[in-house]
N, C-alpha and C positions, 0 to 999 in steps of 0.2 A: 764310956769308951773314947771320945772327942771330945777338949775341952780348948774351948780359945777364951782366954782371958784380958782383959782390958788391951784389946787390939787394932793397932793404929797404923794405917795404910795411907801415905801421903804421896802423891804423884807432882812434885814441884808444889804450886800453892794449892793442887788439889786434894782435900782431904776424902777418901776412898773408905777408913773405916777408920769408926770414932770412939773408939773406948769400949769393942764389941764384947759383948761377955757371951759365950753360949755351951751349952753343955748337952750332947747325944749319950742317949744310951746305946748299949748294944746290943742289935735286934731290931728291925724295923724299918719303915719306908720313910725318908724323911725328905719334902719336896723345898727344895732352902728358894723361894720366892722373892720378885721384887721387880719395880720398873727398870728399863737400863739407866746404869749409872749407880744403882741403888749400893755396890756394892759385893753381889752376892759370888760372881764373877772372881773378884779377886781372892775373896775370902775362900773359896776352895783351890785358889792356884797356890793361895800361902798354906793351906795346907796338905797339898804337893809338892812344895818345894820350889815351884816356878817361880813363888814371888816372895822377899823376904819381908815381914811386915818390920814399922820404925821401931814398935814397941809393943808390948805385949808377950804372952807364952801361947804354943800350940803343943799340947800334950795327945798322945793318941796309945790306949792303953797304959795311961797310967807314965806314960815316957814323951821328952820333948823331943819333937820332930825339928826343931830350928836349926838348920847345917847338918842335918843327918841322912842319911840315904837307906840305909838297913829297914827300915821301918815300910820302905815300898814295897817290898815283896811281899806283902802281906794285905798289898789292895790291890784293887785292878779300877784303871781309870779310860772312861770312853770319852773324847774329846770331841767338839761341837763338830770340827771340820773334819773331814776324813781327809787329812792331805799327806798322800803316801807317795813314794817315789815312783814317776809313772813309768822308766823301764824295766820293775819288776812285775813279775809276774805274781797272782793270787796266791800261789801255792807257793813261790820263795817268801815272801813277803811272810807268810804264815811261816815257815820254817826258821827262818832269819829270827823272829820275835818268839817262836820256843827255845832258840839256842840263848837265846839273850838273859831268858828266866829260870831259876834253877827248880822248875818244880816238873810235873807231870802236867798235861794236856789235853782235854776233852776236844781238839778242836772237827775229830771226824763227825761226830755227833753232829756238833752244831752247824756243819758247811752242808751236812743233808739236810739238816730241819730247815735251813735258809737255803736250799735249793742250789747251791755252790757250786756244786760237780762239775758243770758245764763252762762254768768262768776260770778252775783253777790254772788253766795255762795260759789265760789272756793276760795283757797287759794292763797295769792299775789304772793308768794314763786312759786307754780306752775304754773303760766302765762307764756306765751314767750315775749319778748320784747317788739314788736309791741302792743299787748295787755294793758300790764301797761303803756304805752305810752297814750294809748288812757286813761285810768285811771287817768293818769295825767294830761293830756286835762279837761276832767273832771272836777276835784277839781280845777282847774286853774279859767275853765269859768262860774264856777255854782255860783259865786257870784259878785252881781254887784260894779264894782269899777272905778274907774278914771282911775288909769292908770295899764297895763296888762303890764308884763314881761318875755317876750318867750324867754329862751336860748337852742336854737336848738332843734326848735319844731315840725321839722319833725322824726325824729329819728325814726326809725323803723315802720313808716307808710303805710299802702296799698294805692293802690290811690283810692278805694273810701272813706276812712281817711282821706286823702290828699285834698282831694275836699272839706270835712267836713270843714275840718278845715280851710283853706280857705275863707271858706262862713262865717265860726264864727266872724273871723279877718275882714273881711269885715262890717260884720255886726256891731262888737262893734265901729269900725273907724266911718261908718256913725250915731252911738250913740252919738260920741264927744268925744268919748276916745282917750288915748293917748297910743300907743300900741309901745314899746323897742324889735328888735327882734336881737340875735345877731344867726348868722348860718355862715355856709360856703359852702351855697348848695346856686350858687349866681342866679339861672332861678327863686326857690321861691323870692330870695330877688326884682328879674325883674318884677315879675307878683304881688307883691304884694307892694312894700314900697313905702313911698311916697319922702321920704329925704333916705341919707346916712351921715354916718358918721364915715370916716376911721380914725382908728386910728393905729399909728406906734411909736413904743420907745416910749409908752406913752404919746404924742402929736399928735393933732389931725389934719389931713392932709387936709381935705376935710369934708367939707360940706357941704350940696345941693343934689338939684335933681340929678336921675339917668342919665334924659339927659343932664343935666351939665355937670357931669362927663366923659359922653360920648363925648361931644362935646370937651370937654379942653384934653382929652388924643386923641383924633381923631381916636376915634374906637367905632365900631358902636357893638359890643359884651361887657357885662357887665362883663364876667368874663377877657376878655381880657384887657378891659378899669381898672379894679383893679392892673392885674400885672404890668400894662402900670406904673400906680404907685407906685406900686410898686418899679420897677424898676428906676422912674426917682428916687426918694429919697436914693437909695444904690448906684446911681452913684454918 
């Protein structure tokens, strides 16, 4: 479904990704790991669009995404910060962002399951984190698309939010989506991904199952099996 081919991201003398090769299928949870800097960051804003890599291809169905825009209606992407214009209110804010999208909108569903009702006339600016968080969940899942991109989608969550959400990711994976999460909270990455894919100085170290990875570093803890490789690669 995604394919980045020998992909090179250079920011002045810093090189960001270095001849990345990686190929997703479609279907599945895929958690794209690494320390900061590693890389992983960019590598999903190139393939959004946000950042053009120096060299390389990003194909997504079988089509290159490189200066093309047609190919976003067809994902739905949740960004790290929820930073929304704080003189709108919930409820424009949610209208504003269906009129923008040419599809249909699940978004009453999910402003009940996150408990919304009561915040749709406040202002974005006055919410607490946790809040716009779930607001962003929101506008993420309220439309239907192939493939979902979560960069640290817990952030400021309660856990019956946490559970929501949860159940959502579950539920679009057994749709036949193809769900990108990148975090650093690695019990979500346990209880939820199906593949990992670390990435280090901008090459990709590992990829495969969680018990894979478990099994090749000989540790039976996910966040331990990470530093495990951590560590072999800086020796």
């Amino acid at each position: 479904m995604i394919e980045f081919k020998n992909l090179h991201k250079r920011f002045g003398k810093l090189v960001v990704l270095d001849g990345l090769d990686l190929e997703i299928s479609k279907g599945g949870i895929f958690a794209i790991l690494g320390p900061n800097g590693s890389g992983k960051t960019t590598l999903i804003k190139c393939l959004l669009g946000m950042v053009i890599p120096n060299k390389g291809e990003i194909n997504f169905t079988k089509k290159s995404v490189l200066r093309q825009w047609e190919y976003r209606n067809n994902l739905n992407y949740l960004p790290q910060i929820a930073n929304f214009p704080p003189n709108l209110t919930v409820i424009e804010l949610i209208k504003m962002v269906k009129n923008l999208r040419p599809k249909d909108a699940n978004d009453e569903e999910l402003i009940e399951l996150f408990g919304l009702k009561d915040f749709l006339d406040k202002k974005l600016g006055n919410l607490s984190g946790g809040t716009k968080q779930k607001v962003n969940i929101v506008l993420t899942f309220m439309f239907d698309s192939d493939l979902i991109v979560l960069d640290e989608p817990t952030n400021g969550l309660d856990p019956i939010a946490l559970i929501n959400l949860k159940a959502i990711i579950q539920r679009e994976k057994d749709k036949g989506k193809t769900i990108l999460i990148t975090t650093h909270i690695m019990s979500f990455v346990d209880e939820v991904a199906d593949e990992i894919v670390f990435l280090l100085d901008g090459k990709i170290y590992f990829k495969g199952t969680i018990e894979a990875l478990k099994k090749q570093t000989n540790n039976e803890n996910l966040e331990h099996a990470i530093a495990n490789l951590i560590a072999k690669q800086d020796a």
